[in-house]
C-alpha positions in Angstrom: -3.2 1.3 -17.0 -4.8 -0.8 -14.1 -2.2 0.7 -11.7 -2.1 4.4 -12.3 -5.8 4.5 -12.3 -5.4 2.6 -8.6 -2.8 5.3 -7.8 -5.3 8.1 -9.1 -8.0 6.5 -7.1 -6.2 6.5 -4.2 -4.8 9.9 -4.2 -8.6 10.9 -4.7 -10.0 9.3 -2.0 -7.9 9.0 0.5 -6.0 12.1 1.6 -8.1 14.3 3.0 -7.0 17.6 1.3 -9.1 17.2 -1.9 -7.7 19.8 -3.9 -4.6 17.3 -4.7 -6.3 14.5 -5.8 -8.5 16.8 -8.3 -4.8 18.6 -8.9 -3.4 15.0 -9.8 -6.3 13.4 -11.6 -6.8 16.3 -13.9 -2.9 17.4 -14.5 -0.6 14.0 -14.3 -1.2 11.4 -17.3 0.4 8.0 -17.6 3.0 7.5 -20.5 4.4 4.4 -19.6 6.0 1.5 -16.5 8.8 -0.2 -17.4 11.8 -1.6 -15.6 10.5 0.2 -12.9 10.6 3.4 -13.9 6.7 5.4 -14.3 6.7 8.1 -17.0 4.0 10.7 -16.3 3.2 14.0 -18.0 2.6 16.6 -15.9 0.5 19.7 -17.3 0.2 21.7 -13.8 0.6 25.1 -13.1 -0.3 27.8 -10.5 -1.6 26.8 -7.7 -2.1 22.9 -8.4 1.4 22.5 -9.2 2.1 24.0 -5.8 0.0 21.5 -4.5 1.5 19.0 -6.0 4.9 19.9 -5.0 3.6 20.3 -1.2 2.5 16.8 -0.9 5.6 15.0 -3.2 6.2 13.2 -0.6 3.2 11.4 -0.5 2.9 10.7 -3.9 6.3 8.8 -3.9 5.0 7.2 -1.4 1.4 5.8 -3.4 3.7 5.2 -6.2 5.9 2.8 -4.3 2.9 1.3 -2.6 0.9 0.4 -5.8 4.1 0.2 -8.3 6.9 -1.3 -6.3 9.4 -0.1 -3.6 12.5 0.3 -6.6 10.2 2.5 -8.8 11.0 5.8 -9.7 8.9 8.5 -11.2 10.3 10.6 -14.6 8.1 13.4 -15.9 7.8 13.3 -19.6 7.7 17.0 -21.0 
């Protein structure tokens, strides 16, 4: 999808701390967007999942940005 590969891209290249957008591009795949509501699968452990979890915050933040202000994120196990 157009807009998680924005989001990925965006992660990548604009934070400065690396290691999460190689954390994110290689451990969170898209499922699906509807009714405002991104499904992700998440496949992280050790210490990318830790970095994930660090910068949460700013992730939400990318996903309202490039999704929509009402999204919300739901990890598909």
């Amino acid at each position: 999808m157009k807009q998680f590969n924005e989001l990925v891209e965006k992660i990548k290249t604009w934070h400065i701390q690396k290691e999460l957008g190689e954390c994110f591009e290689k451990n969170i795949t898209f499922v699906s967007f509807e009714n405002n509501i991104l499904q992700w699968k998440s496949i992280a452990d050790g210490k990318c999942k830790k970095v994930l979890i660090q910068n949460w915050t700013l992730i939400q933040l990318y996903v309202q940005e490039i999704f929509g202000l009402e999204t919300k994120i739901k990890n598909v196990k």
